[in-house]
C-alpha positions as CSV (number, residue, x, y, z in Angstrom):
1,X,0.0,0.0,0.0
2,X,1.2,3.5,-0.8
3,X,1.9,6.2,1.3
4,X,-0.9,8.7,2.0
5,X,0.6,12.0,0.2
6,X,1.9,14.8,2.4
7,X,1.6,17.9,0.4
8,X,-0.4,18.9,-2.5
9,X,2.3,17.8,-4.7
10,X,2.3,14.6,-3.3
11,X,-1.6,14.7,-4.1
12,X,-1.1,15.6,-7.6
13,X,1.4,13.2,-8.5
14,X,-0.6,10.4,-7.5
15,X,-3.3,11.2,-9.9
16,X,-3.9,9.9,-13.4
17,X,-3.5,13.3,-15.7
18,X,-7.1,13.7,-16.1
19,X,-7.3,13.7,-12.9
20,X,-4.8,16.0,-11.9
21,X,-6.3,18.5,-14.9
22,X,-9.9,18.3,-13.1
23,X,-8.6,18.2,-9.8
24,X,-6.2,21.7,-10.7
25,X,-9.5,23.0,-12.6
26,X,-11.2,22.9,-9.2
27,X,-8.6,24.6,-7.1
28,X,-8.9,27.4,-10.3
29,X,-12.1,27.6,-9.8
30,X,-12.3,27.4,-5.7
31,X,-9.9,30.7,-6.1
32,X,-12.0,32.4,-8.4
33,X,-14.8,32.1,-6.3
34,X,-13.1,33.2,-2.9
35,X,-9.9,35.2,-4.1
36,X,-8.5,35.6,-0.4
37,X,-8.8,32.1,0.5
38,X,-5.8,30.6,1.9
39,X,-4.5,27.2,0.3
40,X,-3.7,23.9,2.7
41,X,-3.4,20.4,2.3
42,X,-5.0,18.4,5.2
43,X,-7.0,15.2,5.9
44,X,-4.9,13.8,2.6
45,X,-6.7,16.0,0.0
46,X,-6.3,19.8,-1.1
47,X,-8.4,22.5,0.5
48,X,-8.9,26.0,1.3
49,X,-9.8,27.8,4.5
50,X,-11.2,31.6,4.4
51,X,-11.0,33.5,7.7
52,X,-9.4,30.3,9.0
53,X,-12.2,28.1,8.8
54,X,-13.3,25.2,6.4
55,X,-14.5,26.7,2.8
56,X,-13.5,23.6,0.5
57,X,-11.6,20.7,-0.1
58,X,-11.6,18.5,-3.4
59,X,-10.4,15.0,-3.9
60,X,-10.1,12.7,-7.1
61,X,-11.6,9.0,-6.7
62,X,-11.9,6.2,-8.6
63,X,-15.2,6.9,-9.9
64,X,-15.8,10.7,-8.9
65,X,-14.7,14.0,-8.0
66,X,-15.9,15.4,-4.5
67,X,-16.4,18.6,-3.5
68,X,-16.5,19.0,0.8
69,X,-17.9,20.4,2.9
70,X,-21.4,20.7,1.5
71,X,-23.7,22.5,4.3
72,X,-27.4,22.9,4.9
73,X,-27.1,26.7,3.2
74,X,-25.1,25.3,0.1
75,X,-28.2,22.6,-0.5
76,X,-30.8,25.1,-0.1
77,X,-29.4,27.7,-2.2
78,X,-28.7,25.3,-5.1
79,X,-30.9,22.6,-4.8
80,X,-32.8,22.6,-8.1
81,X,-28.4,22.4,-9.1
82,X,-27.9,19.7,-7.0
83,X,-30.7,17.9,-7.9
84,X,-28.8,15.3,-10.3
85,X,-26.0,14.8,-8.7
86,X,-25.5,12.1,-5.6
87,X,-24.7,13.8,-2.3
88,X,-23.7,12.0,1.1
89,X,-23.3,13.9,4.6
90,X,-21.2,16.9,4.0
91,X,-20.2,15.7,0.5
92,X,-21.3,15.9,-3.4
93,X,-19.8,13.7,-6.0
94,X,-19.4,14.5,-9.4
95,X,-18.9,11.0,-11.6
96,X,-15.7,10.6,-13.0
97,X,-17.2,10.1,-16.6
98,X,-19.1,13.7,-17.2
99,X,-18.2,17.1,-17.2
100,X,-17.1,18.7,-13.9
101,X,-20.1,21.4,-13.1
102,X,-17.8,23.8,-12.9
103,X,-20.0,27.0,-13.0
104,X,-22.1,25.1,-10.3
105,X,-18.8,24.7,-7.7
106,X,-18.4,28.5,-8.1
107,X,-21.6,29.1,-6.8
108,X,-21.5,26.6,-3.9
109,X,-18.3,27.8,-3.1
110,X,-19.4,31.7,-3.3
111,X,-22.3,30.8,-1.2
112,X,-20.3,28.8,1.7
113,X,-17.6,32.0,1.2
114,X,-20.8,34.1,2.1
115,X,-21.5,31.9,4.9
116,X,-18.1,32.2,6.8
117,X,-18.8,35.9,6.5
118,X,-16.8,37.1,3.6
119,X,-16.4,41.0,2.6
120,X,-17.2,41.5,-0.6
């Protein structure tokens, strides 16, 4: 078994390229979204924190993409959005086989940025 990775890099290299393009893609878009968040790497997967709390993490999978946390506010605000795509406690999942949402992430992300109190 290989080691959990360490560091974003780490992250990366472990992916296939198509994941590491979608995976990059989100990050892009995460930033775009909430310009001041601050970059980490924790719990094994790459995230961002804004104001020092939680705003999102991403991680490839076999099968999917996920995009955590995914709160009460996020579900209500987008649900119609959310509608097709499987979600689990604090999680959504994009399959692996279509299109990233991409336009969609910038919203949940500008609404959970919104939800730690951002200034616009």
């Amino acid at each position: 078994m290989s080691p959990k990775p360490a560091s974003l890099d780490e992250y990366l290299a472990s992916l296939t390229a198509e994941q590491r393009a979608t995976v990059v893609k989100l990050r892009e878009t995460i930033l775009d979204a909430a310009p001041d968040a601050e970059a980490v790497f924790s719990y094994n997967m790459p995230g961002f924190k804004l104001k020092g709390q939680p705003l999102a993490w991403v991680a490839a999978w076999k099968k999917h993409f996920s995009l955590y946390p995914l709160t009460k506010t996020m579900i209500s605000a987008h649900a119609e959005a959310l509608a097709d795509y499987e979600m689990s406690k604090g999680t959504i999942k994009f399959p692996a086989a279509d299109p990233v949402p991409y336009a969609l992430v910038r919203k949940l992300v500008k609404t959970r940025a919104d939800e730690l109190g951002r200034s616009s």
